[in-house]
MARMAR-877530 format. One record per residue: residue number from 1; residue in one letter; chain; z, x, y of N, C-alpha, C, O in turn. Coordinates in steps of 0.001 Angstrom, whole numbers, plus 500000, padded with zeros to 6 digits. Each point is the difference from the previous one (the first is absolute). Example, Ala and Ser with C-alpha at 12.3 -4.5 7.8 and 13.67 -1.06 7.14 Angstrom:
2
1_a_A_507800_513190_494310_500000_499110_501190_500000_500900_501200_500665_501036_499981
2_s_A_498615_498614_501069_500060_500820_501190_500730_499230_501090_500169_500509_501108
***
This chain:
257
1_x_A_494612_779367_465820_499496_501159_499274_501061_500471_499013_501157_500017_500419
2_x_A_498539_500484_497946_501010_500146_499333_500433_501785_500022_499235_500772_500578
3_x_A_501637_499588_498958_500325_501534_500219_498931_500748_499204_499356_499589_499036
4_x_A_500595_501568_501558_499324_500884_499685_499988_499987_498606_498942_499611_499506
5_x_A_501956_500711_499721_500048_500495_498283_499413_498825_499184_499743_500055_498798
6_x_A_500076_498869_502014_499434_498575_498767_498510_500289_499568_499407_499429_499084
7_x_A_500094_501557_501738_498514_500372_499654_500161_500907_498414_499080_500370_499270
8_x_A_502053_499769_500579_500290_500874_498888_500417_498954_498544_500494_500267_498904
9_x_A_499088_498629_501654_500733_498818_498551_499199_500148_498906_498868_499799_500440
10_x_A_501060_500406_498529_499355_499684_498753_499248_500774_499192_499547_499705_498894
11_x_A_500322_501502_501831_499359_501585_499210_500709_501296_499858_499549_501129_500194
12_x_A_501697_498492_499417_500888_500465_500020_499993_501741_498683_500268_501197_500102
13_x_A_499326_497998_498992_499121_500671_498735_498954_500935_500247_499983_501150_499560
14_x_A_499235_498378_501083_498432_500521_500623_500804_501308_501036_499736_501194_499859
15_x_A_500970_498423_500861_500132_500834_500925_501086_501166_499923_500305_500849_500838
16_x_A_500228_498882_497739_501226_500996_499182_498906_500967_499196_500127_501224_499982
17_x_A_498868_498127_499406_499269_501071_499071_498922_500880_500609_499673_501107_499572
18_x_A_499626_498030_501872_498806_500929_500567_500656_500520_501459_499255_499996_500981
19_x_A_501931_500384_499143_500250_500714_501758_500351_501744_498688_500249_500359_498849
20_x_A_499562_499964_502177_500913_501711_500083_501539_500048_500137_500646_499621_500977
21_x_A_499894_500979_497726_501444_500172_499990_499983_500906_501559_499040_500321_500701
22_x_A_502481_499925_499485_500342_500432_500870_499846_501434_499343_500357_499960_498822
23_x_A_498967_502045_501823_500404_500952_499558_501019_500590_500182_500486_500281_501096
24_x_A_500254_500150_497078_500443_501329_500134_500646_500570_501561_501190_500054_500311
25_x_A_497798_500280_500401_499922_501015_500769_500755_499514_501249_500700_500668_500761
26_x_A_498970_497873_499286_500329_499456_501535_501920_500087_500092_500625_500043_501059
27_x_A_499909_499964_497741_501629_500164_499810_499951_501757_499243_500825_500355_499158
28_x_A_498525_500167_501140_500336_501717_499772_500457_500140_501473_501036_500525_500408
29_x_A_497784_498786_500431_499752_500759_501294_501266_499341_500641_500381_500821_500835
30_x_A_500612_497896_499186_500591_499471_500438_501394_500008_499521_500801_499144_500377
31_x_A_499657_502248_498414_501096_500621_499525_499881_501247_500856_501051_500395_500504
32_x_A_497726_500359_499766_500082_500947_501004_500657_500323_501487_500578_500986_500457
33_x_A_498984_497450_500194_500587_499432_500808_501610_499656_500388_500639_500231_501026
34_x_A_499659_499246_497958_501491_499033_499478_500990_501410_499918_501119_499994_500513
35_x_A_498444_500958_498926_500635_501435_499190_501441_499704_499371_500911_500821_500105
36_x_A_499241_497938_499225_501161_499472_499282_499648_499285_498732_498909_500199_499465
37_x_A_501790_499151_500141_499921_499383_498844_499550_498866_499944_501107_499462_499970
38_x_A_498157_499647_499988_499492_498820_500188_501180_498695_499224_499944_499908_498774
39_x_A_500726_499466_501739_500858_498884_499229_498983_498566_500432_499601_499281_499084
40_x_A_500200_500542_501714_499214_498638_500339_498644_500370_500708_499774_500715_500976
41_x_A_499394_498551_498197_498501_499390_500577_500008_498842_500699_501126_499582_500268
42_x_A_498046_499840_500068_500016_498470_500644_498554_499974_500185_499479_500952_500580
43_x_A_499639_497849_498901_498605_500215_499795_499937_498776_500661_500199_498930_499426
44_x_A_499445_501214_502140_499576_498235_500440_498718_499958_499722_499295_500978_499751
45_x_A_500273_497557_500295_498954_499297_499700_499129_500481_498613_498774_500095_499943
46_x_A_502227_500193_498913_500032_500710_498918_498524_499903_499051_499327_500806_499359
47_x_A_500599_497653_500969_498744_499212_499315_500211_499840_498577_500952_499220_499985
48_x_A_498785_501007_498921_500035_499817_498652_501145_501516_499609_500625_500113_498946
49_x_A_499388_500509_501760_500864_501688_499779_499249_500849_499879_500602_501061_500163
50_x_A_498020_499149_499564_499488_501149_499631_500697_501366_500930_500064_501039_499344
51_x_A_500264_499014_501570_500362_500859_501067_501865_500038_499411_500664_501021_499821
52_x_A_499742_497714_500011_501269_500289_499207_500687_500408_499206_501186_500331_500018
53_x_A_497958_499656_499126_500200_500328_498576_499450_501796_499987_500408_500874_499233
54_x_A_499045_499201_501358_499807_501924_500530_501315_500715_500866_500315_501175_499810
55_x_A_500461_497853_501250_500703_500449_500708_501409_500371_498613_500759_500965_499909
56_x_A_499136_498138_499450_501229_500297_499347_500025_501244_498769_500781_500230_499077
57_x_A_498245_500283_501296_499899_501269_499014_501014_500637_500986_500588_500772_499243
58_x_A_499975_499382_501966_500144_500686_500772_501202_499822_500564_500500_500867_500717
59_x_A_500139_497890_498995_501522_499605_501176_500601_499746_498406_499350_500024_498955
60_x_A_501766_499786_501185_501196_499207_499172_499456_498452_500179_499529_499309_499096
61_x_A_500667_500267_502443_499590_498491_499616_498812_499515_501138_499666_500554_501047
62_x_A_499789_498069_498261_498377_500057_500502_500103_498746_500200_500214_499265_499037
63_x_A_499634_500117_502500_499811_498639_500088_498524_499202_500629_499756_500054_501206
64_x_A_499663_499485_498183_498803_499633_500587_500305_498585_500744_500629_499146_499376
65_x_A_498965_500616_501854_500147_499024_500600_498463_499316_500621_499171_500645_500642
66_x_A_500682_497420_498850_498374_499620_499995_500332_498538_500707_500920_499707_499237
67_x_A_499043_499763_501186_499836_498773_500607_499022_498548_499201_500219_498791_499922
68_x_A_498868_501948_499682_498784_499142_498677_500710_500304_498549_500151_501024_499333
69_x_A_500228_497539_500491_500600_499614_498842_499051_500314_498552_500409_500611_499013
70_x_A_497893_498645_501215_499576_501220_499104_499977_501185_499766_500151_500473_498874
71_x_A_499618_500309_502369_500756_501793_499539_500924_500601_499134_500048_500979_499255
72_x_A_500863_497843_501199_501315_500626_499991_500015_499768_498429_500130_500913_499184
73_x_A_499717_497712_500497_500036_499480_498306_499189_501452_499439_500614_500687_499184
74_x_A_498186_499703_501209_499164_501109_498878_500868_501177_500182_500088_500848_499111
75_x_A_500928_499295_502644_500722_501108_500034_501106_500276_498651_500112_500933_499205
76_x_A_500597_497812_500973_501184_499696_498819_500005_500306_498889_500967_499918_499242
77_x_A_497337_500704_500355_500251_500822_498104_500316_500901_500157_500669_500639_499188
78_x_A_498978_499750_501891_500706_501444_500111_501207_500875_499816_500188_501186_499731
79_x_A_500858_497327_500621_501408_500355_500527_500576_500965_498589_499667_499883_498821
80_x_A_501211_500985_501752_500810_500620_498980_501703_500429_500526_500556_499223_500775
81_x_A_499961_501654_498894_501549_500725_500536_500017_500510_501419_500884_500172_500839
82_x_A_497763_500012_499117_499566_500854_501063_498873_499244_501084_499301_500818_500598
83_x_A_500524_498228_499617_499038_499208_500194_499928_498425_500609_499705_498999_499348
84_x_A_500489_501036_501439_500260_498249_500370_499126_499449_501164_499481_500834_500741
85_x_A_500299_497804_499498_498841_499741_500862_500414_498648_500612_500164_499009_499290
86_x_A_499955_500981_501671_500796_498474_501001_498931_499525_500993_498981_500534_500439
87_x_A_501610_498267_499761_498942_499383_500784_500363_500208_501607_501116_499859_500501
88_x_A_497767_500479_500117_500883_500756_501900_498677_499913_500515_498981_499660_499399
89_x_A_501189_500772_502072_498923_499986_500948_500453_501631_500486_501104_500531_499867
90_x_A_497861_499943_500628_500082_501051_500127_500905_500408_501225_500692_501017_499953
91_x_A_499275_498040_501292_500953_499908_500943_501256_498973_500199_500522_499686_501070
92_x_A_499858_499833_497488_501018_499543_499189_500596_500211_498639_500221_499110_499179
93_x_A_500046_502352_500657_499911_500247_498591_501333_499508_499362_499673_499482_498932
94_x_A_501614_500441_501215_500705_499439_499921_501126_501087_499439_501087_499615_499568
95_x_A_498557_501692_500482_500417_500897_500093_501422_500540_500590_500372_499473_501048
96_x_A_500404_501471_498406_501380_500248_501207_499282_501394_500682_499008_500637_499645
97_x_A_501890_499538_501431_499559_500963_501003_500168_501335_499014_500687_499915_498982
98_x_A_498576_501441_501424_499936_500847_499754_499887_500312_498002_500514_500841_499262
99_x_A_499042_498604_500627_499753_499462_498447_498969_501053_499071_500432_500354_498902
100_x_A_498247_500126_501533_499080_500517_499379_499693_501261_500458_499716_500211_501179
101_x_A_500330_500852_497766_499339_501254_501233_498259_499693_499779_499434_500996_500451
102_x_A_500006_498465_499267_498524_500452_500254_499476_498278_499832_500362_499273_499075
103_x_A_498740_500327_502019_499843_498774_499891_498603_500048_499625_499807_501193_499765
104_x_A_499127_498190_500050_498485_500195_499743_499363_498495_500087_500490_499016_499445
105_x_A_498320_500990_501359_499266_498847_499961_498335_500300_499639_499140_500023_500881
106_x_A_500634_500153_497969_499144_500011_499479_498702_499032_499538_499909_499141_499123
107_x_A_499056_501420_501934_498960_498731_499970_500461_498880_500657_499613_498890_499634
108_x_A_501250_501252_501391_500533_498235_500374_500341_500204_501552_499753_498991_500660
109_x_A_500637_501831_499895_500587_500097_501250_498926_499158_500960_500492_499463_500992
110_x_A_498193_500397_498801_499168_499805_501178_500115_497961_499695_499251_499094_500367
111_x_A_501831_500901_498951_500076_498190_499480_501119_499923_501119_499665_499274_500936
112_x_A_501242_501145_499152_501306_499810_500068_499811_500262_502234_499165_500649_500628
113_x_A_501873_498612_499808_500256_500078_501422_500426_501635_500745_501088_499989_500575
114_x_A_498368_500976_499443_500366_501336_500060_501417_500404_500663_500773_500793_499463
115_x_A_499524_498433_502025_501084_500177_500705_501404_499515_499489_501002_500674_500238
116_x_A_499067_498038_498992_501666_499409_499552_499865_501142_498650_501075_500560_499786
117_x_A_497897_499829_499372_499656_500386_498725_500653_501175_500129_500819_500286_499127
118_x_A_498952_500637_501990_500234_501271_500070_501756_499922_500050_500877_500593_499373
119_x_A_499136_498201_501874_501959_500383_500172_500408_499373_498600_501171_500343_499838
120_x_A_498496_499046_499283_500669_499603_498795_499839_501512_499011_501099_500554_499979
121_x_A_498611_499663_499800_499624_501323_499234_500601_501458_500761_500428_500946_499338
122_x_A_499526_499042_501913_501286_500688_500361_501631_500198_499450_500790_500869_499631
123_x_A_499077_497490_500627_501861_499630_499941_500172_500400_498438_501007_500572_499582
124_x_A_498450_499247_500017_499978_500086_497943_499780_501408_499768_500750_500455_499137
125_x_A_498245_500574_501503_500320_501153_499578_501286_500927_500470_500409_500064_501159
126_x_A_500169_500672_497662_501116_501016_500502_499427_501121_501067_498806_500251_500165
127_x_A_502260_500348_500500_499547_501414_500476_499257_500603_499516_500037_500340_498818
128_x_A_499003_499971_502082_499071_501055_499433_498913_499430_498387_499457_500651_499108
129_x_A_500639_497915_501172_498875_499517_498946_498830_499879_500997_499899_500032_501227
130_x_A_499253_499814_497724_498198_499917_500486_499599_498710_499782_500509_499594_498956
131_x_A_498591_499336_501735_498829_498877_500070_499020_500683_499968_499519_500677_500908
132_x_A_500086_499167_497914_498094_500444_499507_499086_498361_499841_500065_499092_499172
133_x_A_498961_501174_502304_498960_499132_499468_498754_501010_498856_499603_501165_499978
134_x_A_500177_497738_499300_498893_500958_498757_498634_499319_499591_499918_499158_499106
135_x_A_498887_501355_501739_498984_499108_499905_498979_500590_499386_500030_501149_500441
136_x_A_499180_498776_498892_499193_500264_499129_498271_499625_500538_499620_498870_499695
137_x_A_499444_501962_501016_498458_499585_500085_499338_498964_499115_500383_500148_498840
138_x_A_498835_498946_501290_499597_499290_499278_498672_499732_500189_499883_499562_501144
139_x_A_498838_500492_498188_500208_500066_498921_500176_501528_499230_499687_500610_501023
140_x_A_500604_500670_497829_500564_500888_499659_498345_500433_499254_499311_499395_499178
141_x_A_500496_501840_501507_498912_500929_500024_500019_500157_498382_500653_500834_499372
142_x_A_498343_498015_500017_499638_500170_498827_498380_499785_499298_499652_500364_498877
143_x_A_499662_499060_501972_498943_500303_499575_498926_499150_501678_500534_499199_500768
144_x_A_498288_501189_499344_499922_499321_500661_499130_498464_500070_499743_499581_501129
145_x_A_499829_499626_497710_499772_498972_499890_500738_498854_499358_499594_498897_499635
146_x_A_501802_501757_500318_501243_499313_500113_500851_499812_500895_500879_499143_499902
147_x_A_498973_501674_501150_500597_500259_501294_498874_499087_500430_500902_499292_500449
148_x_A_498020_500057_499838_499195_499453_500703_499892_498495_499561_499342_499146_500595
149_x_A_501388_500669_498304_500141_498864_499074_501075_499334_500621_499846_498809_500270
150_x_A_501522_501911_500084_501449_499665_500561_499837_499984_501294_500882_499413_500628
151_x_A_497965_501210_500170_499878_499948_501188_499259_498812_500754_500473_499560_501047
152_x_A_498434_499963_498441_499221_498809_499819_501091_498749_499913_500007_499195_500932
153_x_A_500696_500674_498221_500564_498824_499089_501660_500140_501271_500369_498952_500529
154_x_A_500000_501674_499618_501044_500246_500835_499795_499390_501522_500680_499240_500689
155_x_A_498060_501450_499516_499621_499188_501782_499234_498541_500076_499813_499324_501012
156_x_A_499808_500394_497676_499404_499038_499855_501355_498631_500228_500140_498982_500678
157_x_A_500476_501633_498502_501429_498878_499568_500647_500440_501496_500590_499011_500438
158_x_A_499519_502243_500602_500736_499760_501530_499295_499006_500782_500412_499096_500727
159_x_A_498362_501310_498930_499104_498985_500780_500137_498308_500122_499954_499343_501040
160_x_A_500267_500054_497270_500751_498767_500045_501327_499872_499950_500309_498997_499357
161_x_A_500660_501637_501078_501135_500047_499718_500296_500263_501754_501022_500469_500499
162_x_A_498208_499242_499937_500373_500584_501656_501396_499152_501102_500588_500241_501055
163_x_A_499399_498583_497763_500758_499045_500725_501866_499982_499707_500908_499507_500669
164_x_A_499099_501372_497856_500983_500058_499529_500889_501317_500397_499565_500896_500723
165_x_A_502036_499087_498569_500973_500524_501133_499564_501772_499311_499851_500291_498813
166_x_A_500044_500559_502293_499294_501491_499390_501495_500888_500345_501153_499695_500303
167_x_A_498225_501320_499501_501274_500864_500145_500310_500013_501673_499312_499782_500997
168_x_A_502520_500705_498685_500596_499518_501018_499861_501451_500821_500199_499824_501203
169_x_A_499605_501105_498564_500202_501608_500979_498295_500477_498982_499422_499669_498964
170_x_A_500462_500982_501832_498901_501180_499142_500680_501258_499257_501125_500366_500340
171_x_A_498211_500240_498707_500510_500598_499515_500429_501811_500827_500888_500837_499839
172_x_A_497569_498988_501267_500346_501200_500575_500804_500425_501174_499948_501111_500527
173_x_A_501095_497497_499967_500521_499628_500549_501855_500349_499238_501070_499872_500595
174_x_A_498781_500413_498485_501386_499934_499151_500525_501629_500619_501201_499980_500273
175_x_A_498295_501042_499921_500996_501375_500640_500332_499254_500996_500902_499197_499761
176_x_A_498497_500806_501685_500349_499320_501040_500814_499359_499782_501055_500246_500586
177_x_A_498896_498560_498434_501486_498828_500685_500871_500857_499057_501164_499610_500083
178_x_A_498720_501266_499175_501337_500268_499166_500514_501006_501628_501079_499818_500564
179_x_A_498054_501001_499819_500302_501099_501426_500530_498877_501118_500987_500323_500661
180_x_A_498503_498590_499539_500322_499264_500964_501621_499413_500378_500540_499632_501042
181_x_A_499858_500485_497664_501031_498937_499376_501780_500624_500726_501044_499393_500239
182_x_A_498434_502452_499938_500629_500606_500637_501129_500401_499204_501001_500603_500387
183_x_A_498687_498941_498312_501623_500104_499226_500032_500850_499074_501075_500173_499427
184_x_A_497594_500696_500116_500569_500991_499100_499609_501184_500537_499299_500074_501009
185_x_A_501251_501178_498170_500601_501400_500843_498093_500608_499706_499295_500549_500846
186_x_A_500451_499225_498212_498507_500552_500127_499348_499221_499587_500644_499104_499456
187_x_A_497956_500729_500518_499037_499593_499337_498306_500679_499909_499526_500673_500916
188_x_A_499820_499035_497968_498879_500516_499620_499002_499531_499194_500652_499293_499232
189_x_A_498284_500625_500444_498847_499927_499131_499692_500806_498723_499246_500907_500352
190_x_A_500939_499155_498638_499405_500733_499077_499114_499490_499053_500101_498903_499450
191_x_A_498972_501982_500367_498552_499106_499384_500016_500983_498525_500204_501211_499912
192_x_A_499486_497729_498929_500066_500824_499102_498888_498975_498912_499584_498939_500464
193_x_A_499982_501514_498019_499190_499175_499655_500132_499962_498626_500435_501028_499482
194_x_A_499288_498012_499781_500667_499682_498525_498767_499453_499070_499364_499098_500546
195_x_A_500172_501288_498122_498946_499507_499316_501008_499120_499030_501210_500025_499774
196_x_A_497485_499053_499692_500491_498706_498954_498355_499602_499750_498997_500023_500714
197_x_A_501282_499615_497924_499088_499639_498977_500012_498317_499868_501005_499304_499858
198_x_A_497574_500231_500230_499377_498875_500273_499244_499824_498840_499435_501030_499631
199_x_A_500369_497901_499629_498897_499461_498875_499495_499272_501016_500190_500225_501195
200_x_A_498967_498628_498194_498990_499248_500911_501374_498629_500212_500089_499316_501020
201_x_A_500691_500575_497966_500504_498351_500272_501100_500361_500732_500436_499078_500689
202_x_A_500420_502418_499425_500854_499890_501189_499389_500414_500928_500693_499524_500898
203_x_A_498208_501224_499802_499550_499830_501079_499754_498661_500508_500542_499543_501007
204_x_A_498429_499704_498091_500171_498338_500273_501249_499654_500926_499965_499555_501147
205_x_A_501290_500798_497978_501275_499526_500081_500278_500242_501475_500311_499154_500838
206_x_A_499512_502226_499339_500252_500561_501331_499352_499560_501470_500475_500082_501133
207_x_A_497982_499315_498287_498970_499316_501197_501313_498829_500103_500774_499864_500948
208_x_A_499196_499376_497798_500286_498738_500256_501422_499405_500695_500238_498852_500375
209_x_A_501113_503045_499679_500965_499540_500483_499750_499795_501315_500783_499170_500462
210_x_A_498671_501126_500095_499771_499758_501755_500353_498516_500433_499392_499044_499519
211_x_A_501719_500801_501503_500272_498706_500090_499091_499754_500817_500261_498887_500456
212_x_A_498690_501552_500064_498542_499180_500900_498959_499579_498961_499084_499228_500282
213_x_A_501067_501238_498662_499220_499615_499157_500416_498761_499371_499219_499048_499986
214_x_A_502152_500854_499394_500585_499322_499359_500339_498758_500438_500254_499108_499191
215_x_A_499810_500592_502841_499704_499219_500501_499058_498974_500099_499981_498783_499811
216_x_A_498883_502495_500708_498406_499316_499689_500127_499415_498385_499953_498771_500052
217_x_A_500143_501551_499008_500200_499614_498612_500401_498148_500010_499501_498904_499745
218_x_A_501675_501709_500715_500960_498214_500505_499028_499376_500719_499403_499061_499473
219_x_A_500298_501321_501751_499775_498863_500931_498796_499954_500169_499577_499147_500781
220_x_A_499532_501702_498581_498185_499701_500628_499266_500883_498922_499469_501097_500172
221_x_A_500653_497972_498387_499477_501402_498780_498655_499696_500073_499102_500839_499930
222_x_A_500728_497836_500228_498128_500071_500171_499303_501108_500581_499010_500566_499538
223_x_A_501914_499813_502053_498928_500809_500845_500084_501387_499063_499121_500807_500303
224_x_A_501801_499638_498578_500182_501603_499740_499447_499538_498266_500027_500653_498957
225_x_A_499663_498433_501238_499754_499671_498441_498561_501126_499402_500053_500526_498888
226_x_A_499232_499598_501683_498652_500609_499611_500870_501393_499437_499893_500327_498818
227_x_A_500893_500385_502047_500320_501411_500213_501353_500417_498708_500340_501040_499436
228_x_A_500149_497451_500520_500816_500302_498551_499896_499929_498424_500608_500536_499074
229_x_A_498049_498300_501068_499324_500021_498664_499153_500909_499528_499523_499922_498868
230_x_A_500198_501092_502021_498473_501138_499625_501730_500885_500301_499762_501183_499752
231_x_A_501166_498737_500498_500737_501597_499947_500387_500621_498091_499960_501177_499642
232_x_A_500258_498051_499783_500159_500696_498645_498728_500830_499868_500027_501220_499838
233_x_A_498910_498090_500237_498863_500697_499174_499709_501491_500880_500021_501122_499495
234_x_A_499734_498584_501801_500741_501182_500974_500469_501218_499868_499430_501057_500271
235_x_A_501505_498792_499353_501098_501182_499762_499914_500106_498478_500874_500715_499509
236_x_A_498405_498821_499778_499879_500276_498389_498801_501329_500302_500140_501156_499599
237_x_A_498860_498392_501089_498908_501108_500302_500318_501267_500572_499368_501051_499899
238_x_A_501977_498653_500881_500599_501642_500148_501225_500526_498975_500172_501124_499529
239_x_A_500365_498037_500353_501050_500857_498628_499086_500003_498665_500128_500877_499145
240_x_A_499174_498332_500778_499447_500108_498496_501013_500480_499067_499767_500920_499216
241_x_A_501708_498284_500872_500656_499898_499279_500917_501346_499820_500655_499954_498959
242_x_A_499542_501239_501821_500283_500953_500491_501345_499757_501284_500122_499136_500868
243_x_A_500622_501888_498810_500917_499802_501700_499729_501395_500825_499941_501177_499646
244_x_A_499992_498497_500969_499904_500854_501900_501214_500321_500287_500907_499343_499490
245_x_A_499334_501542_501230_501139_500713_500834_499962_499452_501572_499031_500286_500703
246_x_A_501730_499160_499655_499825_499233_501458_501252_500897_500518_501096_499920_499447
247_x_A_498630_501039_501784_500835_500630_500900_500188_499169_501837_499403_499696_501033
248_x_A_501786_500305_498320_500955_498776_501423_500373_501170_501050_500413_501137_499778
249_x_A_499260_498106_501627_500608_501620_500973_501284_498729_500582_499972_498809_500310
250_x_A_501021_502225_499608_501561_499262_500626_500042_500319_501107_499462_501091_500190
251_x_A_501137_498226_501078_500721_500139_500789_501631_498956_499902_500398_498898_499621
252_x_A_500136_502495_501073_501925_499372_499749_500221_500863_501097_499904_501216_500165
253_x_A_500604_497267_500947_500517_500598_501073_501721_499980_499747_500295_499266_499057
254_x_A_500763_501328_501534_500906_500537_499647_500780_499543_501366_499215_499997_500949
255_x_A_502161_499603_499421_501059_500121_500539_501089_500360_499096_500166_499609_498845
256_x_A_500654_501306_501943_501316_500483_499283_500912_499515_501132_499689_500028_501190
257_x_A_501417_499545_498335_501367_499626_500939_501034_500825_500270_500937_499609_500697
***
């Protein structure tokens, strides 16, 4: 069986232009926390950066760390003074001890092995830094025969995809093992929610980043074939060339050290 992130090879593009940046809000709420100055981020399982390239509005320096070499290549336009992106595993980051005050795994934690993941991300944060998992509802309360479009096409593609490697923890499982782990001084949940604007071809974008989809795509397009050739015309009948406001509800569970 190959690692988890290879389901991520080759839509690298697709899946930089149709996900949800990381909000604003999720690093307001996590300077509140910190009550210092932010010098280091550390963004595991970074993906292309969208979540990176936000953190560094906020620290001096911003390292995104991805394991999928396509990611990482769409991560790499990014790079700037302030900005850099290496290749790591999330429970091998390659990191020195006490290194980052605020670590973040955005959209990715439920990939990654939760128990070595957590003690690696320990050892790397300083005193009194925070591990934010940051997960985002899917699909994002925007209309509802687009929500029924992503919902259809999503279980259709779990349904043939049943054989391939799925996520490694659940997502509602991430307070617990961060509480379990026994190693930071508090922890918590905070739910908060972020709007973003959709045309019809990045919503497309956004159905199509789903690595269950993108699988089925690879390995069995006949069986999803009906459901991808009628999707343009689809979603032309609800934007009619117009964009929608799509509201994302967050959850970011929180350990502090």
């Amino acid at each position: 069986m190959g690692t988890t992130y290879e389901r991520f090879l080759g839509y690298a593009k697709t899946y930089d232009e149709g996900r949800p940046q990381l909000p604003n809000k999720a690093l307001e709420i996590l300077k509140i926390y910190l009550n210092r100055d932010i010098d280091v981020i550390v963004d595991i399982g970074c993906g292309t950066g969208l979540s990176t390239e936000v953190c560094c509005k906020y620290a001096n320096n911003t390292i995104g760390i991805e394991p999928s070499e396509d990611m990482l290549n769409q991560a790499k336009l990014r790079e700037d003074n302030k900005l850099k992106f290496i290749k790591g595993l999330g429970n091998n980051t390659g990191l020195k001890d006490n290194f980052a005050d605020i670590v973040i795994c955005s959209q990715a934690f439920h990939w990654m092995e939760p128990k070595t993941t957590i003690r690696e991300i320990y050892r790397i944060l300083k005193k009194g830094g925070i591990f934010a998992v940051i997960d985002a509802d899917y699909p994002p309360a925007i209309n509802v025969d687009l929500e029924k479009i992503y919902m259809d096409l999503h279980k259709k593609a779990n349904e043939i995809d049943n054989t391939k490697s799925k996520w490694i923890t659940q997502k509602s499982e991430h307070l617990a093992n961060i509480k379990n782990s026994k190693l930071f001084l508090y922890s918590k949940e905070i739910c908060f929610d972020n709007a973003e604007e959709y045309d019809k071809e990045r919503f497309k974008k956004f159905i199509l980043s789903q690595s269950s989809i993108q699988e089925t795509i690879k390995n069995n397009y006949d069986s999803i074939k009906d459901n991808l050739e009628n999707l343009d015309e689809r979603l032309e009948k609800i934007f009619k060339g117009e964009s929608l406001k799509a509201i994302y509800t967050y959850r970011m569970r929180i350990g502090i050290k």
